[in-house]
N, C-alpha and C positions, 0 to 999 in steps of 0.2 A: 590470571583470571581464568577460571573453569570454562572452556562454550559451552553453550546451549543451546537446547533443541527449539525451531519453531513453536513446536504444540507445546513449549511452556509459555508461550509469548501468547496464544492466541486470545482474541477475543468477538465474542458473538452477540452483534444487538438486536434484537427485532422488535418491531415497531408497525403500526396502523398510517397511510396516508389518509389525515384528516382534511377537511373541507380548506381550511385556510392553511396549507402548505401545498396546494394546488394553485396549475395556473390556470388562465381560458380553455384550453381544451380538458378540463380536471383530469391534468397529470401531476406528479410530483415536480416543484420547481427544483430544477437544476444544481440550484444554489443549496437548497436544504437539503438534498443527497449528499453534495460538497459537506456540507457540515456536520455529517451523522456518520460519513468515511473519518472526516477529521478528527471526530472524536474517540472513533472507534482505532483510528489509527495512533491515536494517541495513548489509549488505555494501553496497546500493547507495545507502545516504546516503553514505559515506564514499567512494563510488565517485565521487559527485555532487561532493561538496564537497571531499574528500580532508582531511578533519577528522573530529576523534572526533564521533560524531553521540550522539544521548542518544536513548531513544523519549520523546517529546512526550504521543501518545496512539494509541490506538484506539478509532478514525474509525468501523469500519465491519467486520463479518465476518458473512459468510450461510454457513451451515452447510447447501447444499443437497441434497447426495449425502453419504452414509454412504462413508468410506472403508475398505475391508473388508479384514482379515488380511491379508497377502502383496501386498497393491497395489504399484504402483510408481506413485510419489505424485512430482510435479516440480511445485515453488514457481519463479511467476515471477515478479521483480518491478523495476520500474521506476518512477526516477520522473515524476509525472504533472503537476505542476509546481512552481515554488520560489518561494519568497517572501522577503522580507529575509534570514533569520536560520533561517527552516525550511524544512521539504518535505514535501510530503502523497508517498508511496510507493504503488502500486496496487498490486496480487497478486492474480497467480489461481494456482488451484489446480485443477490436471489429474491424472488415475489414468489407467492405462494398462491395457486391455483385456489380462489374459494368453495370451490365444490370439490374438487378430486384432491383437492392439499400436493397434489404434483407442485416439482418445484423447476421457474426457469432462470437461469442466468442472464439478469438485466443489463449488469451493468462491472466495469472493472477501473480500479483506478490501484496506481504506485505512487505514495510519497514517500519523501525523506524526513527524518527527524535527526534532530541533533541532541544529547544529553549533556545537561550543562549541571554547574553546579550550584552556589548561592547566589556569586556573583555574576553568573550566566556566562561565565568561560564555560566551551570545548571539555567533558572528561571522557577518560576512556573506557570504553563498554566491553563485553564478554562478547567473543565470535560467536557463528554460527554453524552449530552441525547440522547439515539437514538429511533427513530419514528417507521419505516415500521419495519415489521417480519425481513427481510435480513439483517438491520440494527444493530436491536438486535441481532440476530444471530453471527453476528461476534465480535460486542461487549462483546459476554460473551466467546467467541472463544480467545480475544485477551489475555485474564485472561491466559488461561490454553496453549496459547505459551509463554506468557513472563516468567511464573513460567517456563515450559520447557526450555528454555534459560537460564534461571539464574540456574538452575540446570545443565545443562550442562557445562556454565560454572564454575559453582564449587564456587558461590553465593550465592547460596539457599543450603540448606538441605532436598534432596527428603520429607523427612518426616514433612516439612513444607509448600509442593506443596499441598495444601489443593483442589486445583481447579487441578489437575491432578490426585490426588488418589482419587477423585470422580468418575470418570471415570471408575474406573477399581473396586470398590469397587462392583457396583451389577454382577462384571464375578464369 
Protein backbone atom coordinates (compact mmCIF):
# COMPACT_ATOMS: atom_id res chain seq x y z
CA UNK A 1 0.00 0.00 0.00
CA UNK A 2 1.43 3.47 -1.12
CA UNK A 3 1.49 6.20 2.30
CA UNK A 4 0.04 9.15 2.40
CA UNK A 5 0.42 12.44 3.29
CA UNK A 6 -1.83 14.09 6.07
CA UNK A 7 -3.15 17.13 3.70
CA UNK A 8 -4.69 14.24 1.59
CA UNK A 9 -6.75 13.24 4.63
CA UNK A 10 -7.68 16.70 5.71
CA UNK A 11 -10.84 18.12 6.41
CA UNK A 12 -12.40 21.59 7.15
CA UNK A 13 -15.88 22.29 8.57
CA UNK A 14 -17.16 25.51 9.56
CA UNK A 15 -20.31 26.31 11.10
CA UNK A 16 -22.41 29.18 13.19
CA UNK A 17 -23.21 28.53 17.15
CA UNK A 18 -27.07 28.62 16.86
CA UNK A 19 -29.36 29.56 19.90
CA UNK A 20 -30.33 25.79 20.63
CA UNK A 21 -26.89 24.18 20.59
CA UNK A 22 -26.00 26.62 23.47
CA UNK A 23 -26.17 26.04 26.97
CA UNK A 24 -27.11 28.66 30.19
CA UNK A 25 -24.39 30.76 30.00
CA UNK A 26 -25.08 30.68 25.62
CA UNK A 27 -21.90 28.79 24.98
CA UNK A 28 -21.56 25.82 22.80
CA UNK A 29 -22.62 22.66 24.62
CA UNK A 30 -19.89 20.42 24.96
CA UNK A 31 -21.52 17.63 23.56
CA UNK A 32 -22.27 19.22 20.20
CA UNK A 33 -18.45 20.08 19.65
CA UNK A 34 -18.03 16.37 20.50
CA UNK A 35 -20.00 15.64 17.47
CA UNK A 36 -18.91 18.11 14.86
CA UNK A 37 -14.86 16.88 15.86
CA UNK A 38 -16.68 13.36 15.31
CA UNK A 39 -17.79 14.02 12.21
CA UNK A 40 -15.16 15.96 10.98
CA UNK A 41 -12.92 13.11 12.20
CA UNK A 42 -14.62 10.78 10.48
CA UNK A 43 -14.79 12.48 6.88
CA UNK A 44 -10.98 12.21 7.07
CA UNK A 45 -10.54 8.59 8.23
CA UNK A 46 -12.39 7.45 5.32
CA UNK A 47 -10.52 10.22 3.30
CA UNK A 48 -7.31 8.28 4.80
CA UNK A 49 -8.45 4.85 4.09
CA UNK A 50 -11.30 5.22 1.83
CA UNK A 51 -13.25 2.60 4.00
CA UNK A 52 -16.04 2.84 6.43
CA UNK A 53 -13.99 3.93 9.35
CA UNK A 54 -15.81 3.20 12.97
CA UNK A 55 -14.70 5.78 16.09
CA UNK A 56 -12.24 3.42 18.08
CA UNK A 57 -12.10 6.08 20.90
CA UNK A 58 -11.56 9.54 22.40
CA UNK A 59 -8.01 10.05 22.94
CA UNK A 60 -8.10 13.47 24.07
CA UNK A 61 -10.29 16.95 24.15
CA UNK A 62 -9.27 20.24 26.10
CA UNK A 63 -12.19 22.47 26.28
CA UNK A 64 -10.04 25.60 26.48
CA UNK A 65 -11.98 28.72 25.28
CA UNK A 66 -15.73 28.95 25.82
CA UNK A 67 -17.28 29.03 22.24
CA UNK A 68 -19.88 31.89 22.46
CA UNK A 69 -23.48 32.25 20.62
CA UNK A 70 -23.01 33.41 17.07
CA UNK A 71 -19.20 32.05 16.81
CA UNK A 72 -18.12 30.99 13.62
CA UNK A 73 -16.56 27.83 14.78
CA UNK A 74 -14.10 25.64 11.86
CA UNK A 75 -13.08 21.95 12.80
CA UNK A 76 -9.88 20.84 11.44
CA UNK A 77 -8.92 17.77 11.16
CA UNK A 78 -6.32 15.49 9.90
CA UNK A 79 -4.73 12.60 10.32
CA UNK A 80 -1.71 12.48 12.48
CA UNK A 81 -0.60 9.00 11.95
CA UNK A 82 -1.74 5.36 10.99
CA UNK A 83 -1.23 2.22 12.29
CA UNK A 84 -2.18 -1.40 10.90
CA UNK A 85 -5.79 -1.27 11.01
CA UNK A 86 -6.37 2.37 12.74
CA UNK A 87 -5.57 6.03 12.99
CA UNK A 88 -5.23 8.44 15.66
CA UNK A 89 -7.17 11.88 13.91
CA UNK A 90 -5.87 15.42 15.37
CA UNK A 91 -8.49 18.39 15.55
CA UNK A 92 -8.27 21.70 16.40
CA UNK A 93 -10.81 23.96 16.87
CA UNK A 94 -10.67 27.68 15.81
CA UNK A 95 -13.72 30.60 16.47
CA UNK A 96 -13.54 33.39 14.43
CA UNK A 97 -13.19 37.09 15.84
CA UNK A 98 -16.72 38.70 14.35
CA UNK A 99 -15.31 42.04 13.87
CA UNK A 100 -11.42 41.63 12.96
CA UNK A 101 -12.14 37.68 11.59
CA UNK A 102 -8.78 37.27 13.75
CA UNK A 103 -8.70 33.63 14.41
CA UNK A 104 -8.33 31.92 18.04
CA UNK A 105 -7.60 28.41 18.98
CA UNK A 106 -10.59 27.11 21.16
CA UNK A 107 -10.34 23.93 21.58
CA UNK A 108 -8.23 20.33 20.63
CA UNK A 109 -9.26 16.94 20.78
CA UNK A 110 -7.33 13.15 19.22
CA UNK A 111 -9.44 10.26 18.34
CA UNK A 112 -9.05 6.93 16.94
CA UNK A 113 -10.69 5.29 14.22
CA UNK A 114 -10.64 1.89 12.90
CA UNK A 115 -11.26 0.94 9.09
CA UNK A 116 -13.40 -1.96 8.85
CA UNK A 117 -14.80 -3.64 6.05
CA UNK A 118 -18.57 -5.05 5.15
CA UNK A 119 -18.65 -7.17 7.87
CA UNK A 120 -17.06 -4.61 10.16
CA UNK A 121 -13.60 -6.81 10.70
CA UNK A 122 -10.27 -4.69 11.20
CA UNK A 123 -8.63 -3.88 7.37
CA UNK A 124 -5.46 -2.57 6.70
CA UNK A 125 -4.92 1.19 5.79
CA UNK A 126 -1.89 3.05 4.02
CA UNK A 127 0.82 4.71 6.63
CA UNK A 128 1.55 8.01 7.08
CA UNK A 129 4.20 10.35 5.76
CA UNK A 130 4.12 13.53 7.30
CA UNK A 131 5.59 16.73 5.71
CA UNK A 132 5.58 20.13 7.93
CA UNK A 133 7.45 20.16 11.60
CA UNK A 134 3.66 20.09 13.33
CA UNK A 135 3.07 17.11 11.43
CA UNK A 136 5.99 15.23 12.42
CA UNK A 137 5.58 16.22 15.75
CA UNK A 138 2.53 14.61 16.39
CA UNK A 139 3.28 11.66 14.45
CA UNK A 140 5.93 10.66 16.66
CA UNK A 141 3.54 11.94 19.65
CA UNK A 142 0.92 9.28 18.36
CA UNK A 143 3.57 6.36 19.08
CA UNK A 144 4.06 7.13 22.68
CA UNK A 145 -0.05 7.56 23.39
CA UNK A 146 -1.11 4.58 21.76
CA UNK A 147 1.72 2.57 23.74
CA UNK A 148 0.20 4.56 26.87
CA UNK A 149 -3.22 3.27 25.99
CA UNK A 150 -2.44 -0.09 25.39
CA UNK A 151 -0.63 -0.06 28.65
CA UNK A 152 -3.21 1.21 30.48
CA UNK A 153 -5.32 -0.97 29.21
CA UNK A 154 -3.50 -3.88 30.34
CA UNK A 155 -2.36 -4.84 26.46
CA UNK A 156 1.11 -3.78 26.49
CA UNK A 157 3.71 -4.62 29.19
CA UNK A 158 5.10 -1.25 30.56
CA UNK A 159 8.42 -2.76 29.94
CA UNK A 160 7.56 -3.07 26.20
CA UNK A 161 6.52 0.86 25.95
CA UNK A 162 9.81 1.36 24.31
CA UNK A 163 8.48 4.93 22.82
CA UNK A 164 7.30 5.79 26.54
CA UNK A 165 10.42 4.82 28.62
CA UNK A 166 12.23 6.94 26.26
CA UNK A 167 10.96 9.66 27.77
CA UNK A 168 11.75 9.30 31.17
CA UNK A 169 15.08 7.63 30.55
CA UNK A 170 17.38 10.98 30.32
CA UNK A 171 15.26 12.09 34.15
Amino acid sequence: MTPKTPSESVTVMTDMVLPGETNPLNNLFGGELLARMDRAASITARRHSRRVCVTASVNHVAFNNAIPLGSVVTVEAKVSRAFRTSMEIFLDVWIEDRESGNRLKANEGIYTFVAVDEMGKPVEIPQITPETELEKQRYEAALRRKQLSLVLSGKMKPADATELKALFAGS
